[in-house]
C-alpha positions as CSV (number, residue, x, y, z in Angstrom):
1,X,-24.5,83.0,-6.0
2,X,-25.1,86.6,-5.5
3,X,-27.9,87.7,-7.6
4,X,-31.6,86.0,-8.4
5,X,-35.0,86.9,-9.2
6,X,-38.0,84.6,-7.4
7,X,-41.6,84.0,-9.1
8,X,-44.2,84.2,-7.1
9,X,-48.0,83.8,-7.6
10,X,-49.5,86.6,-6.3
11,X,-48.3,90.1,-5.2
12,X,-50.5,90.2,-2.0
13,X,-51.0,87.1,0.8
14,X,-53.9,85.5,-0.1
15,X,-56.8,85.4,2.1
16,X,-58.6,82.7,0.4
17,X,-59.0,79.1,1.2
18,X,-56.2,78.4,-1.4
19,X,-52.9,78.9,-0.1
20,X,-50.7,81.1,-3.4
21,X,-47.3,81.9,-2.9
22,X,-46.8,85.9,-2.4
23,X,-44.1,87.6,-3.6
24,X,-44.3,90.3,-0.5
25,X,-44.5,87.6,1.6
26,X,-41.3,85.9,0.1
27,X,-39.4,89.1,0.1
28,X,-40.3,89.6,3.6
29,X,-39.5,86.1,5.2
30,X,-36.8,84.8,3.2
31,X,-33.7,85.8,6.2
32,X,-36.8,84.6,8.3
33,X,-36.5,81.5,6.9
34,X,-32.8,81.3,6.5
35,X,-31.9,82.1,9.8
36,X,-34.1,79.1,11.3
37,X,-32.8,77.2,9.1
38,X,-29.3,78.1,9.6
39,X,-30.1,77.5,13.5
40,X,-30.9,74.0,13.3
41,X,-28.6,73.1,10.8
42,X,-25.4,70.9,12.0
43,X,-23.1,73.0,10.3
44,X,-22.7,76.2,12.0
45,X,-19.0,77.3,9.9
46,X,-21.4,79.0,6.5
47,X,-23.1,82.3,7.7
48,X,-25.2,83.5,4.4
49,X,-27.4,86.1,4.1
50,X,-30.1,86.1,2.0
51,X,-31.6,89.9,1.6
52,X,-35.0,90.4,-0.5
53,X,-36.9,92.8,-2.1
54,X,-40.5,93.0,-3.9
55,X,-40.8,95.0,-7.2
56,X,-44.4,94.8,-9.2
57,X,-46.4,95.9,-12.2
58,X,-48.2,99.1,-9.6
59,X,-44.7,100.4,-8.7
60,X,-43.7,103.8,-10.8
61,X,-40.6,103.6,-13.5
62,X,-38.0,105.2,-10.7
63,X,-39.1,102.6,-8.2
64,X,-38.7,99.9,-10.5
65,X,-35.5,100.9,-11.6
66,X,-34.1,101.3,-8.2
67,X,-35.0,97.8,-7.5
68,X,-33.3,96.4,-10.6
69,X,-30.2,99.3,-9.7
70,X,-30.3,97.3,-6.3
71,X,-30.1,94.0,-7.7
72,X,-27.5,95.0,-9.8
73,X,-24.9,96.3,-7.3
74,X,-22.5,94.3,-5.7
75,X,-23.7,92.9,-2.6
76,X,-22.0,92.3,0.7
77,X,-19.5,89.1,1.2
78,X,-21.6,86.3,2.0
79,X,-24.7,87.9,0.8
80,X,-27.4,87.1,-1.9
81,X,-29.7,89.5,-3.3
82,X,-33.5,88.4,-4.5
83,X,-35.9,89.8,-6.2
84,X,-39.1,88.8,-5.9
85,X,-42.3,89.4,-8.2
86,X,-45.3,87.4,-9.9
87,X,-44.2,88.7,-13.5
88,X,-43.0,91.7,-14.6
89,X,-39.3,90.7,-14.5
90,X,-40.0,87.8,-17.2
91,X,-38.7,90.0,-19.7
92,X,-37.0,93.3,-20.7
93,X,-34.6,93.2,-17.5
94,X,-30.8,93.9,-18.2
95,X,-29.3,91.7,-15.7
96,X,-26.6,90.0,-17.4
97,X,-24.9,88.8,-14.2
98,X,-27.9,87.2,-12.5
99,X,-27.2,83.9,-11.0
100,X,-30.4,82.2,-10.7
101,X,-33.9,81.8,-11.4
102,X,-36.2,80.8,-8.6
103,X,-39.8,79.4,-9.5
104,X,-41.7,79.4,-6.2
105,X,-44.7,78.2,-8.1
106,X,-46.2,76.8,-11.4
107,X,-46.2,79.3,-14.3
108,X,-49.2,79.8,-16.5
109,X,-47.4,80.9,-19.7
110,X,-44.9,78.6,-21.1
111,X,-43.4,81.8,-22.9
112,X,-42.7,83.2,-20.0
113,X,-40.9,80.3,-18.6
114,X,-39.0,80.6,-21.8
115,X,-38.1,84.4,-20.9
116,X,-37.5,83.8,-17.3
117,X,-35.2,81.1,-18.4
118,X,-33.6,83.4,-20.7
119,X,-32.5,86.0,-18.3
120,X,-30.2,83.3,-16.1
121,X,-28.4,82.2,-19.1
122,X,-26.8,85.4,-20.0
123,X,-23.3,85.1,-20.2
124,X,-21.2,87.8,-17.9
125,X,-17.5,88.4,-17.2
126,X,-16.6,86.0,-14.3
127,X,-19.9,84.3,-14.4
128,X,-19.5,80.7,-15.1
129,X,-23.4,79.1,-14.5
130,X,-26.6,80.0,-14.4
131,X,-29.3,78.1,-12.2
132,X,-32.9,77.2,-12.5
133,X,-34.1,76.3,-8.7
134,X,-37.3,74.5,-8.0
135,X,-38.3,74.0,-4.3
136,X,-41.4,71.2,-4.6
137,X,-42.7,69.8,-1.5
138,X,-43.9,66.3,-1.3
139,X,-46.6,65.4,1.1
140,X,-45.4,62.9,3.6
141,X,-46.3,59.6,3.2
142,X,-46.4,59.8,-0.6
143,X,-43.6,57.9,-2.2
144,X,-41.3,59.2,-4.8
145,X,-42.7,58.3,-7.9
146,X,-46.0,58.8,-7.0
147,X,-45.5,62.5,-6.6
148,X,-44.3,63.0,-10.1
149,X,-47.2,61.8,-11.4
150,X,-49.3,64.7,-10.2
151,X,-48.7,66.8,-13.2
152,X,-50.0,70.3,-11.5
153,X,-47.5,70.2,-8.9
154,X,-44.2,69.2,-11.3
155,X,-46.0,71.1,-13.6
156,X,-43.1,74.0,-13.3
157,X,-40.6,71.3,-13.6
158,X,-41.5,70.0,-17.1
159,X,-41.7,73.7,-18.5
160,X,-38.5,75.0,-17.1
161,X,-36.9,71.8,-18.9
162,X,-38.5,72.7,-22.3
163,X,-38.1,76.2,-21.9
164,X,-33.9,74.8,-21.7
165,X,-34.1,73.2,-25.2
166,X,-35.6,75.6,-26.5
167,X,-32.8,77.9,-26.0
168,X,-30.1,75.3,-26.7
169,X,-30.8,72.6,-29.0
170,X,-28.1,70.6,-26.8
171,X,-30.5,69.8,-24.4
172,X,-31.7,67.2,-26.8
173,X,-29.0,65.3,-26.7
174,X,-28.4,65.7,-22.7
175,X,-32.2,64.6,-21.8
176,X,-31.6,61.2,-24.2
177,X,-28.1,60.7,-22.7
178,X,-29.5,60.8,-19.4
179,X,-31.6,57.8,-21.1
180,X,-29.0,55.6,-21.6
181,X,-26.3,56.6,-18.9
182,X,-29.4,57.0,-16.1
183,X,-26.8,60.2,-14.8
184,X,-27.3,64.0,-15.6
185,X,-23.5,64.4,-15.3
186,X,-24.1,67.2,-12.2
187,X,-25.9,69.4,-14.8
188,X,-29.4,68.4,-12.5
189,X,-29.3,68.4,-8.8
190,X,-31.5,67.0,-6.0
191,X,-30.9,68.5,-3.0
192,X,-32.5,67.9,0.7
193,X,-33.1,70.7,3.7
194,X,-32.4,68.2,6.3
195,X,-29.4,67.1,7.7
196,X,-28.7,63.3,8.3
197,X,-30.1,62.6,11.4
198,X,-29.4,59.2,13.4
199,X,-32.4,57.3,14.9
200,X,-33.6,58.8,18.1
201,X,-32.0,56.7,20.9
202,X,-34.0,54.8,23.2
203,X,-32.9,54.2,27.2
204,X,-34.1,51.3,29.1
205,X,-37.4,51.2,30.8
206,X,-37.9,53.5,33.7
207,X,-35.5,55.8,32.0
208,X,-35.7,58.6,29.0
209,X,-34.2,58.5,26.0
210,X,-32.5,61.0,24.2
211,X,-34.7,63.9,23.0
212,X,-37.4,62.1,25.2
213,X,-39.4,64.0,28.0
214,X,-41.0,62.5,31.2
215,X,-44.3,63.9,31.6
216,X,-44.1,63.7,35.6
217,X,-41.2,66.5,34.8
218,X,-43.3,70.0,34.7
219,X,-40.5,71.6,33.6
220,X,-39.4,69.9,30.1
221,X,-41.0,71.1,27.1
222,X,-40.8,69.1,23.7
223,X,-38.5,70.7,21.4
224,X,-39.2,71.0,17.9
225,X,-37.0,70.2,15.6
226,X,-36.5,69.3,11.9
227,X,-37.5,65.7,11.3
228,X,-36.2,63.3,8.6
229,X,-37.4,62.8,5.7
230,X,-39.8,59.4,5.0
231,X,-37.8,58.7,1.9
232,X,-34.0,59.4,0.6
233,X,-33.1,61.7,-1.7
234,X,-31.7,59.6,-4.2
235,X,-34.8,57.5,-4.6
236,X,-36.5,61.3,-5.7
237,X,-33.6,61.5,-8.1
238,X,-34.0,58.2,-9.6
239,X,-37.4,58.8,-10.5
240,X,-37.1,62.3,-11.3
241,X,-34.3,61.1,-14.5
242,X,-36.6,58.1,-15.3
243,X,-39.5,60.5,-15.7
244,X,-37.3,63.5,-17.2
245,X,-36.9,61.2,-20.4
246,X,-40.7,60.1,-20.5
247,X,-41.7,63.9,-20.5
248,X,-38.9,65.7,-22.4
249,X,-37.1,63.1,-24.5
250,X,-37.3,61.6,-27.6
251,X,-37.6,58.2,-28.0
252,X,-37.0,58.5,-32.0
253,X,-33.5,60.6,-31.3
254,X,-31.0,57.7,-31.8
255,X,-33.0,56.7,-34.4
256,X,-33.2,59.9,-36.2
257,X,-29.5,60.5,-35.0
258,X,-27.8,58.1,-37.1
259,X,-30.2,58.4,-39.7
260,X,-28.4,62.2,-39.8
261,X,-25.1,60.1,-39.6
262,X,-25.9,58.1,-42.3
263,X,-26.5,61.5,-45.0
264,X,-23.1,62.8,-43.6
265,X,-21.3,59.5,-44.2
266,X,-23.3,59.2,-47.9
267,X,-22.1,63.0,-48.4
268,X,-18.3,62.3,-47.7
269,X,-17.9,59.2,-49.6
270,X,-19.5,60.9,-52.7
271,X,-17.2,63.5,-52.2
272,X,-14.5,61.2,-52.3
273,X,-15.6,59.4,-55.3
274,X,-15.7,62.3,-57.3
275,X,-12.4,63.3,-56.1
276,X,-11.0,59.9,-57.1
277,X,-12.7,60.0,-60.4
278,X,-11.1,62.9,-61.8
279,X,-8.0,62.3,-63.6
280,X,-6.5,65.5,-62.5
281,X,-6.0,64.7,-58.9
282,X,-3.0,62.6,-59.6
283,X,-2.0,63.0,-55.8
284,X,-5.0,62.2,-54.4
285,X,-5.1,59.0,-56.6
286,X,-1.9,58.3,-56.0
287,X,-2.5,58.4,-51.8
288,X,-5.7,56.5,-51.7
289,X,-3.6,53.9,-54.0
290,X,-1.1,53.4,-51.6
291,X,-3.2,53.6,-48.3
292,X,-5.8,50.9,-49.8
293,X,-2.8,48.5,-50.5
294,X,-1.8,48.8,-47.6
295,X,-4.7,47.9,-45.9
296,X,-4.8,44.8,-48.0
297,X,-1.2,44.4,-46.8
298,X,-1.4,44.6,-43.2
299,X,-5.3,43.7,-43.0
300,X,-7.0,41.5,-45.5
301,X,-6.4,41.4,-49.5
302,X,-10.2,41.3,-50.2
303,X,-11.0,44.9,-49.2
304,X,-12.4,46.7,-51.7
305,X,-12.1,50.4,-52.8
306,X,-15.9,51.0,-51.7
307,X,-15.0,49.8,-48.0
308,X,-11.5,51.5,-48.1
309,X,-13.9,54.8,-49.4
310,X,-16.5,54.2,-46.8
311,X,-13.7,54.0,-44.1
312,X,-11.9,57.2,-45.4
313,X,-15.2,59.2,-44.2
């Protein structure tokens, strides 16, 4: 992944009471964040870099186009380029090889969830997927299925999954599949920012445990670190297909499915009917003659021409 655009609420922090996610703010703490994260991550072997930029509506046309030139060019091994803004990127941007989509918060216009979409799944030499990333926090102590039932916060979720089919009518079918095979095929992931942590140790009394700190010692200090989460990930994922199908699917698709079915399978035996029918097709006669008797042969000697016909479909 070396290219994506982030949307963000607002162009400016806000000062309010209401905390809204600002695209200056992203593009200026992103490595921040990465970096802290990186440090208390167990796996020190992947050293990414994440470098980010801010482009908006005030800039002039030279500025803008130097910050689409920048996400353009090939970045540096190991490096991902992001450009954040609230939405003037949603549409008329020529990025053909950007990798992903990053909504940092919900979107107001479903059309330009649509657009946004759009951009990611442009095809491009050597470019094999496009993704759609959705950080959502869940306030701790709140259960799985409980936070997807606040519709303001998922809010993004559901649009950026109808924004999909409405780009490929494929996603039909994936959303009801997921319905009966309770799996998105890795098409959908759910991904933590913690790392499996084992149980903080406990010594015996009189002595500490491990990441414990004796408060007659002056000279520890807690240390803060990243703590686990109060649920596992694949409970979130569990509930997040269950409700992916209650929001998106159809529950009249089968249903309307083999009703299709059915007018293809009507169409083809007509079809051969009215082959069969006309004198002229002596081969064709001729085939379906031998292939029906030998049906009766080798199956049972009370099929009839209709089933033979219906099978032939």
């Amino acid at each position: 992944m070396q290219r994506a655009v982030a949307f963000c609420q607002v162009i400016e922090p806000s000062t309010g009471k209401t905390h809204k996610v600002s695209s200056k703010q992203i593009s200026e703490m992103f490595q921040s964040v990465i970096d802290a994260y990186q440090a208390n991550t167990e796996d020190k072997s992947v050293n990414l870099r994440c470098e980010a930029a801010h482009v908006d509506g005030s800039m002039n046309a030279m500025e803008k186009e130097a910050k689409i030139g920048w996400l353009k060019d090939t970045p540096p091994p190991n490096t991902c380029r992001i450009l954040s803004n609230v939405r003037c990127l949603s549409e008329g941007v020529d990025v053909p090889a950007l990798d992903a989509v990053l909504f940092l918060s919900p979107r107001s216009s479903q059309v330009e969830v649509v657009q946004s979409v759009g951009r990611v799944m442009r095809t491009a030499k050597g470019k094999k997927l496009g993704y759609v990333i959705l950080p959502v926090v869940i306030p701790h102590g709140m259960q799985a299925h409980e936070a997807l039932n606040d519709n303001k916060v998922y809010k993004v979720v559901w649009e950026v999954l109808q924004a999909l089919r409405s780009h490929d009518d494929r996603f039909d079918a994936f959303i009801n599949k997921v319905d009966l095979m309770h799996s998105t095929a890795g098409r959908m992931e759910v991904i933590a920012i913690t790392d499996t942590l084992s149980p903080k140790s406990k010594g015996k009394a009189g002595k500490k445990g491990k990441g414990e700190f004796d408060l007659a010692d002056k000279s520890a200090e807690p240390q803060a670190k990243q703590l686990r989460m109060h649920f596992e990930v694949g409970e979130l994922e569990k509930a997040l297909y269950a409700r992916l199908v209650q929001k998106c699917g159809n529950r009249l698709y089968w249903e309307e499915w083999a009703g299709d079915i059915a007018k293809i399978a009507q169409t083809h035996i007509g079809r051969i009917k009215a082959i069969l029918k006309n004198p002229k097709n002596t081969k064709e006669i001729e085939a379906f003659s031998r292939f029906a008797n030998e049906l009766r042969d080798d199956l049972n000697d009370s099929i009839t021409d209709e089933e033979v016909r219906q099978g032939l479909w």
